[in-house]
DSSP file (Angstrom, degrees, kcal/mol; ACC not computed):
  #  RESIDUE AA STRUCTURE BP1 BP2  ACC     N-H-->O    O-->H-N    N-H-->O    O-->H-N    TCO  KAPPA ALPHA  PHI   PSI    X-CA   Y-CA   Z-CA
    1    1 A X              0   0    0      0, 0.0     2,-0.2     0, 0.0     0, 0.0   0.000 360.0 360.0 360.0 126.8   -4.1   25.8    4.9
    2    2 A X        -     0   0    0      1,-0.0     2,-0.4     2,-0.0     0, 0.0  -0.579 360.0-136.0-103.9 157.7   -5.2   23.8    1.9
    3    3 A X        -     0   0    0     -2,-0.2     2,-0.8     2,-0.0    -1,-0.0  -0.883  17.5-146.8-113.2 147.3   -5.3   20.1    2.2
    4    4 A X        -     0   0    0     -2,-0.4     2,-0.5     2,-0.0    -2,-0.0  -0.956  12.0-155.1-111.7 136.4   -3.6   18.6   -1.0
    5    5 A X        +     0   0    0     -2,-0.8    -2,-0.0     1,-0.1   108,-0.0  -0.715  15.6 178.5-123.1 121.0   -5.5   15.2   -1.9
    6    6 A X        +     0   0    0     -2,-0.5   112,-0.1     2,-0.1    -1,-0.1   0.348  20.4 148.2-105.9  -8.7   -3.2   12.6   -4.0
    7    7 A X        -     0   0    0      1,-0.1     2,-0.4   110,-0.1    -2,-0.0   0.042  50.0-104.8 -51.8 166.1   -5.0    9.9   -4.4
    8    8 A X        -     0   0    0    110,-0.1     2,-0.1   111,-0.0     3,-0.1  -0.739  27.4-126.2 -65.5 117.3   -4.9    7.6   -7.3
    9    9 A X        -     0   0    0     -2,-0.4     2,-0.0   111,-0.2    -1,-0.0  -0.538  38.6-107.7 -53.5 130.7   -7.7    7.6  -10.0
   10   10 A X        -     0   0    0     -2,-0.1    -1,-0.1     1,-0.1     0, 0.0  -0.151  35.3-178.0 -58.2 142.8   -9.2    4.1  -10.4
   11   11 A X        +     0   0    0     -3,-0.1    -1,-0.1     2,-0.0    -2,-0.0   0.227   8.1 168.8-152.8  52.4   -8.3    2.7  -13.2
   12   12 A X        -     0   0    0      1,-0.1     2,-0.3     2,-0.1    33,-0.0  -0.033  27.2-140.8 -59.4 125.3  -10.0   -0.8  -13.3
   13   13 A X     >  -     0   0    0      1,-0.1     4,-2.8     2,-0.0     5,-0.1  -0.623  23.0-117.6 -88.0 170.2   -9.7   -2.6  -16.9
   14   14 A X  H  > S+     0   0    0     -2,-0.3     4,-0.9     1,-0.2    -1,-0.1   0.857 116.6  62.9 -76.8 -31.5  -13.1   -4.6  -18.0
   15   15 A X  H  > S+     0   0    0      2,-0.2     4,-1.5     1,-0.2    -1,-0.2   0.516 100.6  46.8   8.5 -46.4  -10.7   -7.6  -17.9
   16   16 A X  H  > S+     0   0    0      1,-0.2     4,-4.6     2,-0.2     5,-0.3   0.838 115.5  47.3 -85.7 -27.4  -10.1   -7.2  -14.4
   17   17 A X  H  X S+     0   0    0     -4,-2.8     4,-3.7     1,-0.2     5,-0.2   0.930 111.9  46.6 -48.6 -36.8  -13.7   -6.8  -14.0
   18   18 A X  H  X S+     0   0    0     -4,-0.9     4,-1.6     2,-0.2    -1,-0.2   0.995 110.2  52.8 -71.1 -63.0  -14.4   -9.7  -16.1
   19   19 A X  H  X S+     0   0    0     -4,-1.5     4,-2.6     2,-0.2    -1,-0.2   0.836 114.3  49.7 -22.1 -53.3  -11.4  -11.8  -13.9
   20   20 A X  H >X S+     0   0    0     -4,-4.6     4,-3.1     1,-0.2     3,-0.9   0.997 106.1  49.9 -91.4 -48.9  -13.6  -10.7  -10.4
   21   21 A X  H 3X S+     0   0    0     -4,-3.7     4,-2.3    -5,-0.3    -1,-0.2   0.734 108.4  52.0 -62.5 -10.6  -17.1  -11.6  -11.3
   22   22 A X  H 3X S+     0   0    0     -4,-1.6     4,-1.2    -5,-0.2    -1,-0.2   0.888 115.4  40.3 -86.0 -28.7  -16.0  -15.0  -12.3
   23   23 A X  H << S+     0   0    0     -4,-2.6     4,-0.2    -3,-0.9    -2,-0.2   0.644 120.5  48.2 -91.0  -6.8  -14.0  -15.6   -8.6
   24   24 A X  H >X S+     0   0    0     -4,-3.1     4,-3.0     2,-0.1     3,-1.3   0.977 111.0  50.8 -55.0 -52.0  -17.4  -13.7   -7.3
   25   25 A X  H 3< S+     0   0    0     -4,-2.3    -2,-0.2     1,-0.3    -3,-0.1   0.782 115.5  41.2 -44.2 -51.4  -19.4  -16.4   -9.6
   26   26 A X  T 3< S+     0   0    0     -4,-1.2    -1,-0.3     1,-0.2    -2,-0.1   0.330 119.9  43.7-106.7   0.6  -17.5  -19.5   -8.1
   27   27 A X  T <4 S+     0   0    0     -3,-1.3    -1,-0.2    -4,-0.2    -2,-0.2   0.745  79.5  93.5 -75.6 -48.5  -17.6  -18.4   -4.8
   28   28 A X  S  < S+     0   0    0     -4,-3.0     5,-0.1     1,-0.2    -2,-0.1   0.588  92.1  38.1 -34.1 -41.9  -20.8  -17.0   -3.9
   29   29 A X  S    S+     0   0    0      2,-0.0     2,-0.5     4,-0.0    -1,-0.2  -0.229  93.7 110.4 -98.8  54.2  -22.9  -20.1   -2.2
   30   30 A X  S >  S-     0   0    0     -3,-0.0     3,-1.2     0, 0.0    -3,-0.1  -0.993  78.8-117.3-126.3 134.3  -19.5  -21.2   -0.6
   31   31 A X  T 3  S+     0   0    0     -2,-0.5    -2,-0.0     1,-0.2     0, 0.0  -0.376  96.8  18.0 -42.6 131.8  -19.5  -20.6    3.4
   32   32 A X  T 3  S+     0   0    0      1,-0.1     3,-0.5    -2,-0.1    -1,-0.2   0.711  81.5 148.5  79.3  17.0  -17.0  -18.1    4.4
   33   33 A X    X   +     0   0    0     -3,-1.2     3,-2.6     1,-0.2     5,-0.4   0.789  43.7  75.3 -73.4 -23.2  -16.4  -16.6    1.1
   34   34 A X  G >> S+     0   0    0      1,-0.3     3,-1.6     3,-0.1     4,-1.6   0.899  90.7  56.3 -33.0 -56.9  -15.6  -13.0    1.6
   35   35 A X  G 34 S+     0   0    0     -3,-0.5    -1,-0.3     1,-0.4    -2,-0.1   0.192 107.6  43.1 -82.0  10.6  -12.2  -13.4    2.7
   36   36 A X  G <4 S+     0   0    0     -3,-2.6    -1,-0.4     2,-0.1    -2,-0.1  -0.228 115.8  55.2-144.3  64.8  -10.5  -15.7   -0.5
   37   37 A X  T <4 S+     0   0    0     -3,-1.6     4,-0.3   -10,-0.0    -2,-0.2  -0.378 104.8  48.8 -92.6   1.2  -12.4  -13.3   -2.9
   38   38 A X  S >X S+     0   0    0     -4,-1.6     4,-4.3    -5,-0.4     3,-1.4   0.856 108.4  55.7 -73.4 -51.6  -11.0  -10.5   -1.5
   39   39 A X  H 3> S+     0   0    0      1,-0.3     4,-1.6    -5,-0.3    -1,-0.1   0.717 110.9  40.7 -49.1 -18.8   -7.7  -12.1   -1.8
   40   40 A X  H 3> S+     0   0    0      2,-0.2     4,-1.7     3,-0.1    -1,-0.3   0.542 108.6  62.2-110.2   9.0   -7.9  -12.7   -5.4
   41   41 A X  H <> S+     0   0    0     -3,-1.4     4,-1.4    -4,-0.3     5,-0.5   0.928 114.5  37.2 -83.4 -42.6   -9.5   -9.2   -5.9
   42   42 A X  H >X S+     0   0    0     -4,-4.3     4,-1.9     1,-0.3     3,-0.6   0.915 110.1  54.8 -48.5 -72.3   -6.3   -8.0   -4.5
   43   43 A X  H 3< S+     0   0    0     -4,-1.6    -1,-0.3     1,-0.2    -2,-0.2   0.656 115.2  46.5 -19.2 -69.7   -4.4  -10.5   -6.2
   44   44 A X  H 3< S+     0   0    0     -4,-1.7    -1,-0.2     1,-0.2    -2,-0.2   0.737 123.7  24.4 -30.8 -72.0   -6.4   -8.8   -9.6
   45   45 A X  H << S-     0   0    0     -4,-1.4    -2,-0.2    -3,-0.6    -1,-0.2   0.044  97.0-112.5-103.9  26.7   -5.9   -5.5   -9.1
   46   46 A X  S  < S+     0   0    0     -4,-1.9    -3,-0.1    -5,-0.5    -4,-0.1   0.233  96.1   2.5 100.8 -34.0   -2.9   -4.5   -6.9
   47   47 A X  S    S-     0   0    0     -5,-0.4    -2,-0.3    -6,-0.3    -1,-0.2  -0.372  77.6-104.3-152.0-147.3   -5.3   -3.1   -4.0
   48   48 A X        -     0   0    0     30,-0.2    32,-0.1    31,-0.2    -6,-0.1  -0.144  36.7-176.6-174.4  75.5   -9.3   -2.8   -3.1
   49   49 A X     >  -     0   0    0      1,-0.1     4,-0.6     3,-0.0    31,-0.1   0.292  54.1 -90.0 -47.7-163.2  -10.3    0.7   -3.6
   50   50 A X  H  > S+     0   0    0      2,-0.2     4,-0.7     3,-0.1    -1,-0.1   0.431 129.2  61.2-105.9 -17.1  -14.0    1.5   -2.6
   51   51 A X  H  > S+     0   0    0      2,-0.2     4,-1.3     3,-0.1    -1,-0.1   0.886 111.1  46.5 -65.3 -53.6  -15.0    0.5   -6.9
   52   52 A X  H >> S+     0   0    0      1,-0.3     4,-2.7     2,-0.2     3,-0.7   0.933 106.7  53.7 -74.8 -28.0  -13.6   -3.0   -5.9
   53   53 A X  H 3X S+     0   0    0     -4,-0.6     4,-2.1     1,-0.2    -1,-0.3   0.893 107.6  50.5 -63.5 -33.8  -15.3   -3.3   -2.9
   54   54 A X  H 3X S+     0   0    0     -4,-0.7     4,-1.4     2,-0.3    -1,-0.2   0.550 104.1  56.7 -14.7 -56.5  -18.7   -2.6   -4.4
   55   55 A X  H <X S+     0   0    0     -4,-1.3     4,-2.0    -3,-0.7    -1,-0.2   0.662 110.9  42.0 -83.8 -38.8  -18.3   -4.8   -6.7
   56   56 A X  H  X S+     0   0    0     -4,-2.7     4,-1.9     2,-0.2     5,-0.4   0.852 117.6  42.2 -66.6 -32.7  -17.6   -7.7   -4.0
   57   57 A X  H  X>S+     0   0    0     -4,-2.1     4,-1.3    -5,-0.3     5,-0.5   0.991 119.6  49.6 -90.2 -37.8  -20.3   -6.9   -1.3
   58   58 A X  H  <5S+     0   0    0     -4,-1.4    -1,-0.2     1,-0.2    -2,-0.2   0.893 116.4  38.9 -43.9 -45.9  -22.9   -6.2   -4.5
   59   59 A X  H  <5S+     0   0    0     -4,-2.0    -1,-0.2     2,-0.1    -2,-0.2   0.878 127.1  39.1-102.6 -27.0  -22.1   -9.5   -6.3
   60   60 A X  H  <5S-     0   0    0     -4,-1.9    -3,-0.2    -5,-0.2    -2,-0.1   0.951 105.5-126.9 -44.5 -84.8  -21.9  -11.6   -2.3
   61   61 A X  T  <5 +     0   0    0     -4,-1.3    -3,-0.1    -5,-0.4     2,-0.1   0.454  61.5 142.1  86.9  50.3  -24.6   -9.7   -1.2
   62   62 A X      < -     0   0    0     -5,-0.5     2,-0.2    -6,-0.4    -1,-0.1  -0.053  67.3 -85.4 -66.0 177.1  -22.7   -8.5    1.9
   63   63 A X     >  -     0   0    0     -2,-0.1     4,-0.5     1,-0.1    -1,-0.2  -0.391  25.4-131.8 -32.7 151.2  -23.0   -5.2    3.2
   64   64 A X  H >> S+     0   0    0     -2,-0.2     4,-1.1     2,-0.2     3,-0.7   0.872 112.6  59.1-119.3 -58.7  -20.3   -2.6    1.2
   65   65 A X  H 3> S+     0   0    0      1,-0.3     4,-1.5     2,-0.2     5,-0.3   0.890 106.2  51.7 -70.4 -38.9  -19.4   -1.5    6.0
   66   66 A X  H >> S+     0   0    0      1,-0.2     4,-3.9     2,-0.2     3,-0.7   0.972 107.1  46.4 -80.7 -26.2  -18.6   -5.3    6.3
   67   67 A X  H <X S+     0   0    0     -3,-0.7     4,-3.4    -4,-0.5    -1,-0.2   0.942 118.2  45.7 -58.3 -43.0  -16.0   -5.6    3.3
   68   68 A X  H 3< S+     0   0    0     -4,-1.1    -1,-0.2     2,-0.2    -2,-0.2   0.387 106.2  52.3-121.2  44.9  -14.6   -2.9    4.5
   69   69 A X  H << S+     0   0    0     -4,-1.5     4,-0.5    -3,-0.7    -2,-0.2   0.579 116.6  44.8 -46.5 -55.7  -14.6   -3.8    8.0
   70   70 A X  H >X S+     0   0    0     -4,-3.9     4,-1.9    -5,-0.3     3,-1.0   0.936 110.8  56.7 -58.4 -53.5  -12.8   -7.1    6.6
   71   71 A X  T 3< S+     0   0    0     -4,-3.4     6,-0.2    -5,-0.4    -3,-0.2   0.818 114.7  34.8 -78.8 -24.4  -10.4   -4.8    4.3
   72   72 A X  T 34 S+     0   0    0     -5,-0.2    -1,-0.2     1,-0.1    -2,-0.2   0.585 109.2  55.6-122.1  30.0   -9.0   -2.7    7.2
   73   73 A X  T <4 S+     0   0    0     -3,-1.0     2,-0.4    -4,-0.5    -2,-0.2   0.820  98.1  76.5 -82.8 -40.7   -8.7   -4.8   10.0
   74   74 A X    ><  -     0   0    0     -4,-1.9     3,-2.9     1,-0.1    -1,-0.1  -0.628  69.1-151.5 -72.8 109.4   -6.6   -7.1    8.0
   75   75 A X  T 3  S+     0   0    0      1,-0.4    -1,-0.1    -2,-0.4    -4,-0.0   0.714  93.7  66.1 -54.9 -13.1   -2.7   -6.2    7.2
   76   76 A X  T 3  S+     0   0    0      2,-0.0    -1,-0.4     0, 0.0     2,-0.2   0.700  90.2  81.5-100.8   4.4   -2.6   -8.1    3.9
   77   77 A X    <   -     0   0    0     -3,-2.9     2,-0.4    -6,-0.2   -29,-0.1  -0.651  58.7-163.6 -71.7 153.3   -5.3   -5.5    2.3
   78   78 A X        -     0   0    0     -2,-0.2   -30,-0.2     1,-0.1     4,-0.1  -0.986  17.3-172.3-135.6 124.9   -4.4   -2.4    0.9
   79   79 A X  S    S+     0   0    0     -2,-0.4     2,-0.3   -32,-0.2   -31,-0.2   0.655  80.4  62.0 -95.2 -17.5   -7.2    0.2    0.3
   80   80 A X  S    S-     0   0    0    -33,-0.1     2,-0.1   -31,-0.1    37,-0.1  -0.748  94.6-108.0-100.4 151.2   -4.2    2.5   -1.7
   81   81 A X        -     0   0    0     -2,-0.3     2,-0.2    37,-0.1   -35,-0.1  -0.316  32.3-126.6 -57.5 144.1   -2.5    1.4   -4.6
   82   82 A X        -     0   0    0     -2,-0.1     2,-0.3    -4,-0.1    36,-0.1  -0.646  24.4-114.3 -91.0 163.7    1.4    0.3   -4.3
   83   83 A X        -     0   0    0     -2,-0.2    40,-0.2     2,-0.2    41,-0.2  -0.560  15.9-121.9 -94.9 177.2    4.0    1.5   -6.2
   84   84 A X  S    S+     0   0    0     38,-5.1     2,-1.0    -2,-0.3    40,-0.2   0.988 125.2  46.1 -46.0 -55.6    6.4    0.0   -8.9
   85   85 A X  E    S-a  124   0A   0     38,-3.8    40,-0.6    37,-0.2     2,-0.4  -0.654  85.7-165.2 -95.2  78.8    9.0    1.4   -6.1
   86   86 A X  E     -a  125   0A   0     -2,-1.0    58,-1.1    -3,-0.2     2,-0.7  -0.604  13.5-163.7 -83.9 133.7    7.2   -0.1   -2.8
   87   87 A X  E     -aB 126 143A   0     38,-1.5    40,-1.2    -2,-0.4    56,-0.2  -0.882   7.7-174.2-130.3  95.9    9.4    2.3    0.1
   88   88 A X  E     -aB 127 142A   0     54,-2.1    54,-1.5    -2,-0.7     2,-0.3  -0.608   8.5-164.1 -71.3 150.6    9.1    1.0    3.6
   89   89 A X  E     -aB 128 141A   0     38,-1.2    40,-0.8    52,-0.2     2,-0.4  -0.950  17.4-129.8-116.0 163.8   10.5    2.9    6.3
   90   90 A X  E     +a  129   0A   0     50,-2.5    40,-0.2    -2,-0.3    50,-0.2  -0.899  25.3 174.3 -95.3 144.1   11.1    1.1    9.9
   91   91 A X        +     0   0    0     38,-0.6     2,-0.4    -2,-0.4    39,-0.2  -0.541  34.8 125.0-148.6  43.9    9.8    2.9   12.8
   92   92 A X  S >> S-     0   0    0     37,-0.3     4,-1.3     1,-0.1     3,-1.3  -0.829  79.6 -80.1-105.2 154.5   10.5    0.3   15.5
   93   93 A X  H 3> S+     0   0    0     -2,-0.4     4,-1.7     1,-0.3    -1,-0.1   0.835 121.4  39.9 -27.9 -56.8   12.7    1.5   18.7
   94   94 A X  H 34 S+     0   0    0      2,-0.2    -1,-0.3     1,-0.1    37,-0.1   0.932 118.5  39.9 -48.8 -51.9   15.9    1.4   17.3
   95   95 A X  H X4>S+     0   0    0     -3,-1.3     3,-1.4     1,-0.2     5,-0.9   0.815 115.6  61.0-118.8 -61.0   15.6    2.5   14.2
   96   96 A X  H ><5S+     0   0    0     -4,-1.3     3,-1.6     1,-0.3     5,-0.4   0.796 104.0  45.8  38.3 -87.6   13.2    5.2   15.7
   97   97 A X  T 3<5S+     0   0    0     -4,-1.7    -1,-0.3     1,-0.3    -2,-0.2  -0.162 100.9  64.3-108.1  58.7   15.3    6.7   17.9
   98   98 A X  T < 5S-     0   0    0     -3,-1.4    -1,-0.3    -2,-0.3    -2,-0.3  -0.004 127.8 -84.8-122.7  -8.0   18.2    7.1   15.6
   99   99 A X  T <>5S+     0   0    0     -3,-1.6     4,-1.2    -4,-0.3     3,-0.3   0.687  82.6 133.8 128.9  19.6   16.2    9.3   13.4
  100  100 A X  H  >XS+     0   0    0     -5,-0.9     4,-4.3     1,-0.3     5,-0.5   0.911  84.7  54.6 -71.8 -42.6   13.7    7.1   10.8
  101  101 A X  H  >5S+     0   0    0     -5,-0.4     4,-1.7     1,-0.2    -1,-0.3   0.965  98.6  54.0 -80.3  -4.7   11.1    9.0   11.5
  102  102 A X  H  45S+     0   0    0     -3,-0.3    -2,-0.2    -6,-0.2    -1,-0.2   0.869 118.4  50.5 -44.8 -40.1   13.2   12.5   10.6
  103  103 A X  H  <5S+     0   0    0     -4,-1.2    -2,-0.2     2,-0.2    -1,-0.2   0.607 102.3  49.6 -99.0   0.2   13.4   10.2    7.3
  104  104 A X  H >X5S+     0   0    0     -4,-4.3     4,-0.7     2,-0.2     3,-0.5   0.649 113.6  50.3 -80.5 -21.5    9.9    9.1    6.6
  105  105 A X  T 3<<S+     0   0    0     -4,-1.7    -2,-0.2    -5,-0.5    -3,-0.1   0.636 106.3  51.8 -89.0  -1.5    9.1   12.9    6.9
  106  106 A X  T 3> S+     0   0    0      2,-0.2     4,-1.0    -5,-0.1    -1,-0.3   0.563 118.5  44.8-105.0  -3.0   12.1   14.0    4.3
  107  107 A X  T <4 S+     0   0    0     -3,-0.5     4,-0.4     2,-0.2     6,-0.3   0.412 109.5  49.2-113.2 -10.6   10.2   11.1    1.8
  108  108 A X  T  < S+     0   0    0     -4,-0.7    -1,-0.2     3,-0.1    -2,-0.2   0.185 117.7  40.4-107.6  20.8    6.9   12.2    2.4
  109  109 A X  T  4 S+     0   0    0     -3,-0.2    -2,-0.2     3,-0.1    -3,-0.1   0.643 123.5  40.9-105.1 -42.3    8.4   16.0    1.5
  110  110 A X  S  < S+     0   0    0     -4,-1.0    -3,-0.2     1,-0.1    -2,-0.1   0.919 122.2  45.6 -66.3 -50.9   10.7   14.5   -1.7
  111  111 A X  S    S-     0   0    0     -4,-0.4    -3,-0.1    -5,-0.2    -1,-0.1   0.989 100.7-132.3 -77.5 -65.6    7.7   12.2   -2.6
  112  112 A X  S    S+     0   0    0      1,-0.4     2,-0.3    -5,-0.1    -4,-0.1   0.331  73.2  92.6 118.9   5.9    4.7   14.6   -2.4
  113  113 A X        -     0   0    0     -6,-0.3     2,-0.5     4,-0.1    -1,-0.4  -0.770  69.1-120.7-140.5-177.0    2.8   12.1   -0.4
  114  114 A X    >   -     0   0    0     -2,-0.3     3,-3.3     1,-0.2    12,-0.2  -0.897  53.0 -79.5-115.6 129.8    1.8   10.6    3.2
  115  115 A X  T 3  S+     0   0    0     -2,-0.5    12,-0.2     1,-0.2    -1,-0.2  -0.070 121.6  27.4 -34.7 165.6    2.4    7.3    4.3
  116  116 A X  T 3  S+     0   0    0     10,-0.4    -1,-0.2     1,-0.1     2,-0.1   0.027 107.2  93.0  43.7  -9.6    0.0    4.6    3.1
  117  117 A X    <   -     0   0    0     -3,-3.3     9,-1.2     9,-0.2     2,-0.3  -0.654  65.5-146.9 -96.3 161.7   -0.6    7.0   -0.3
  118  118 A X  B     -C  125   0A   0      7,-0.2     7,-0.2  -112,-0.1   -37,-0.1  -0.908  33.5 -87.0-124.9 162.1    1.6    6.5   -3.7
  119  119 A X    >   -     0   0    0      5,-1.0     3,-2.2    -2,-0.3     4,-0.1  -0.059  39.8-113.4 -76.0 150.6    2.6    9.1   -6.0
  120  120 A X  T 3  S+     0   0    0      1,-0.3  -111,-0.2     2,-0.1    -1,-0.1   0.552 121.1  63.4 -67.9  -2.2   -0.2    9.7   -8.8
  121  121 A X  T 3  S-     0   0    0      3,-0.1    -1,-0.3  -113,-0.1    -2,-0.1   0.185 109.3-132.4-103.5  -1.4    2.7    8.2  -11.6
  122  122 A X  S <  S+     0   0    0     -3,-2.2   -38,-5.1     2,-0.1     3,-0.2   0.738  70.7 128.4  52.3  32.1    2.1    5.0   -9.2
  123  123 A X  S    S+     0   0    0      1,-0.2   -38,-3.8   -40,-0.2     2,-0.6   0.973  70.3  13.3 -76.4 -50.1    6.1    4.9   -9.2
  124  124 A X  E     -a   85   0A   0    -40,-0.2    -5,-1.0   -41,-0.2    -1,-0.2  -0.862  59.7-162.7-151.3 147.5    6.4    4.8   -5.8
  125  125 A X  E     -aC  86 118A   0    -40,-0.6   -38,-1.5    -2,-0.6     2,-0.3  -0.402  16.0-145.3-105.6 173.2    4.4    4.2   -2.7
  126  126 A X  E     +a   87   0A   0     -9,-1.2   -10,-0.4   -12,-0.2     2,-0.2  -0.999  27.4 156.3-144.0 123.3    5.5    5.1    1.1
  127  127 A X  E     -a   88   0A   0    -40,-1.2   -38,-1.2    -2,-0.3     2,-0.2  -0.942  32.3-123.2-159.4 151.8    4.6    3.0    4.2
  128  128 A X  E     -a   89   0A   0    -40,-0.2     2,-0.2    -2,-0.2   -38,-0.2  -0.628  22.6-166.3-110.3-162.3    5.8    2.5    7.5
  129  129 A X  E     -a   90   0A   0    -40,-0.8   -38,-0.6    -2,-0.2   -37,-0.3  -0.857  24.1-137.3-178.5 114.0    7.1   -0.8    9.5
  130  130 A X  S    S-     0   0    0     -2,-0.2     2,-0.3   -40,-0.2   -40,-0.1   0.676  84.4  -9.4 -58.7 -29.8    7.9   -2.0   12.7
  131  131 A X        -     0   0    0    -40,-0.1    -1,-0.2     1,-0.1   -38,-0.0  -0.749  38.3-176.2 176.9  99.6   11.2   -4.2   12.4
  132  132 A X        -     0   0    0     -2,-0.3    -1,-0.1    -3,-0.2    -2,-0.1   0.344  62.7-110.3 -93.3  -4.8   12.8   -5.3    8.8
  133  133 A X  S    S+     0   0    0      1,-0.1     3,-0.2     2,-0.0    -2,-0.0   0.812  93.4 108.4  91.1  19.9   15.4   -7.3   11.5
  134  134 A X    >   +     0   0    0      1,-0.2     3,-2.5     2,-0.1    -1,-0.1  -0.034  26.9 147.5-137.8  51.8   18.3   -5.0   10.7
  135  135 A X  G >   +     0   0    0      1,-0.2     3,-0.8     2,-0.2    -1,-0.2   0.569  61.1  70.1 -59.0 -17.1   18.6   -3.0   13.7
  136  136 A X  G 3  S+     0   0    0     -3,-0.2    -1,-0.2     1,-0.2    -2,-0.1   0.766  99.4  50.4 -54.3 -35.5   22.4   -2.7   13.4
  137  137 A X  G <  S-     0   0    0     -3,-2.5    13,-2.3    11,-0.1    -1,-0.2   0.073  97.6-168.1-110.3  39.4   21.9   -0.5   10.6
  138  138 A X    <   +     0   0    0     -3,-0.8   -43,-0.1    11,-0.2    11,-0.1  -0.296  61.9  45.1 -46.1 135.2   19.4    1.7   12.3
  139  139 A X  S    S+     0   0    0    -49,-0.1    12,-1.5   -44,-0.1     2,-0.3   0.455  84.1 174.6-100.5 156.2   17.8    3.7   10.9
  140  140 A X        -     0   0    0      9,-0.2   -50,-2.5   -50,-0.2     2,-0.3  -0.832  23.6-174.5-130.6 161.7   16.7    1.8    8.0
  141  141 A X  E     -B   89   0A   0      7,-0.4     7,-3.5    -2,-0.3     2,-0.4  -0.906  10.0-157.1-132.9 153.6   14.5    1.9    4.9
  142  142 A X  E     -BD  88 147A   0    -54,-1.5   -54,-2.1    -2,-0.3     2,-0.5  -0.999   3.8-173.2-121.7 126.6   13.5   -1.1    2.0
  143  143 A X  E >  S-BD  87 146A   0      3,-1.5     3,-1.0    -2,-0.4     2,-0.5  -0.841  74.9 -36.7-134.3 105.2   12.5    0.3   -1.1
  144  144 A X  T 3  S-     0   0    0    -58,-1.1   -56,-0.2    -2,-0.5   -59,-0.0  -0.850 124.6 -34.1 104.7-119.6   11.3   -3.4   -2.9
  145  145 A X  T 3  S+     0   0    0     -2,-0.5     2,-0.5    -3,-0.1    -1,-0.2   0.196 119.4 106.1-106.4  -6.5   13.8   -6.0   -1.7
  146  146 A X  E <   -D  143   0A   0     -3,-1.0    -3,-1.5     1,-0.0     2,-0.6  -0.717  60.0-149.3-105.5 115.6   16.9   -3.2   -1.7
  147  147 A X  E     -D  142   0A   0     -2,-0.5    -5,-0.3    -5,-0.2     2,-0.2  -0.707  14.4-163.5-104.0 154.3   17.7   -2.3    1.6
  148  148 A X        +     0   0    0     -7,-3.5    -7,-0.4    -2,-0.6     2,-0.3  -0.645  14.5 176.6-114.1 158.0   19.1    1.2    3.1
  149  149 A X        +     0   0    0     -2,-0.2   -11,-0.2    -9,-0.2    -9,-0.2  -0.991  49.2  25.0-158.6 160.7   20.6    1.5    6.2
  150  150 A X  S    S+     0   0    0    -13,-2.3     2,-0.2    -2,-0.3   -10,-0.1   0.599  79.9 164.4  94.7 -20.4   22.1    4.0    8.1
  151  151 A X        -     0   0    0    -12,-1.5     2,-0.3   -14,-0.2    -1,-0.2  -0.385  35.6-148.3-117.0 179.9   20.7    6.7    6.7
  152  152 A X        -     0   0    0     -2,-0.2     4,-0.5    -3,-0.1   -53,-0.1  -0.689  34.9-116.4-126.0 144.1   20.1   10.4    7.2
  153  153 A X  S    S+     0   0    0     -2,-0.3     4,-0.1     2,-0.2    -2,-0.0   0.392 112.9  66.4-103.3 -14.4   17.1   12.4    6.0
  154  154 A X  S >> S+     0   0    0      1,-0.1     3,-1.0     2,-0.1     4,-0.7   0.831 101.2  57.8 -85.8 -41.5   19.7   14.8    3.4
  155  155 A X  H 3> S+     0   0    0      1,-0.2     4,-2.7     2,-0.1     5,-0.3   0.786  80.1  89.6 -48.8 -18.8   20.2   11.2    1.4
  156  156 A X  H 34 S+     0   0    0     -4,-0.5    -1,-0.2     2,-0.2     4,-0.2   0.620  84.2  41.8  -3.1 -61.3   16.9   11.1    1.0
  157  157 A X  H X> S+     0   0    0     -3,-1.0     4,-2.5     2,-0.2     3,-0.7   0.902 115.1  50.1 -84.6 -62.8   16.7   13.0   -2.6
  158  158 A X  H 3X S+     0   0    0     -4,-0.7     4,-2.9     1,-0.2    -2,-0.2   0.900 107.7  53.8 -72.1 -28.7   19.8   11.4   -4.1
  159  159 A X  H 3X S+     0   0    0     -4,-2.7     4,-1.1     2,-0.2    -1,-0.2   0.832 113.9  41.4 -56.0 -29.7   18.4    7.8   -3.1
  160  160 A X  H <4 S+     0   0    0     -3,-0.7     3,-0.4    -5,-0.3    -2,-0.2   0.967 109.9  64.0 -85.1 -46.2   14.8    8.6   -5.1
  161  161 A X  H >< S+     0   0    0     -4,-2.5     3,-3.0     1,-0.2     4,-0.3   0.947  94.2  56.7 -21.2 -82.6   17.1   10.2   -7.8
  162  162 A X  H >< S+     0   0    0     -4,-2.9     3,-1.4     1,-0.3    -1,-0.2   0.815 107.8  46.5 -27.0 -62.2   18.4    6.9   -8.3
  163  163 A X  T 3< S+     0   0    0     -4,-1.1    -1,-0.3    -3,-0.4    -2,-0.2   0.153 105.5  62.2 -49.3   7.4   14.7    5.5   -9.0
  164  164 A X  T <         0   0    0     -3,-3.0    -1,-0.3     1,-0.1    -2,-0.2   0.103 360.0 360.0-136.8   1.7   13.8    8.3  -11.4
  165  165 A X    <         0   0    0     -3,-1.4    -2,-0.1    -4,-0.3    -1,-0.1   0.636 360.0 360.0-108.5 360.0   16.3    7.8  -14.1
């Protein structure tokens, strides 16, 4: 059984680089700093691969285990890139046992990827989520701000279809 590895290639500009050593620069002797230069490194580039983290606990002069201590305890970090096409699914009790998770597994077969990962065209990324608050239309999916509801793991295809053109 081969394991098929997706990840994203880094793909940092000198710009962004330029952009994080200056909110490294103006942080660094400030108490408590980790945690609002992480935020604008996210802010910077989209996410905090293992490059950007580097770059913070080298230019702090943290430990590289506590940044990313910091970066996955905390929900508002993302060690994977998102996509243009961010696709939540909910996988709270309602939604759950009406069948979501039959249709996170038809999006991670249609997609090519595993929750948390996006597709290597960085079109669209795959995540799940306890409770978007629309338990009537269990089971339901968000892909941005568009929500789906209702739906059945053979709609699947013709909803990503839509996104592809």
């Amino acid at each position: 059984m081969s394991s098929k590895k997706t990840a994203v290639p880094f793909t940092g500009t000198k710009e962004q680089e330029e952009k994080l050593m200056q909110v490294i620069a103006e942080h660094k002797d400030l108490k408590g700093a980790l945690m609002p230069v992480m935020q604008k490194a996210q802010d910077i580039y989209g996410y905090l691969p293992i490059e950007v983290q580097t770059m913070i606990a080298d230019g702090l002069g943290v430990p590289l285990e506590k940044v990313y201590g910091v970066a996955t305890f905390y929900s508002q970090f993302s060690l994977n890139p998102k996509g243009k096409y961010q696709i939540s699914v909910c996988l709270g009790t309602a939604c759950y046992v009406k069948g979501s998770g039959d249709v996170y597994s038809k999006l991670e077969d249609v997609l090519g990827i595993k929750g948390g990962e996006c597709t290597p065209d960085r079109k669209f990324s795959l995540d799940a989520c306890r409770c978007v608050g629309a338990c009537g239309l269990a089971p339901v999916m968000m892909i941005n701000d568009e929500v789906y509801g209702r739906l059945t793991p053979d709609q699947i295809q013709g909803i990503i279809d839509k996104y592809n053109d």
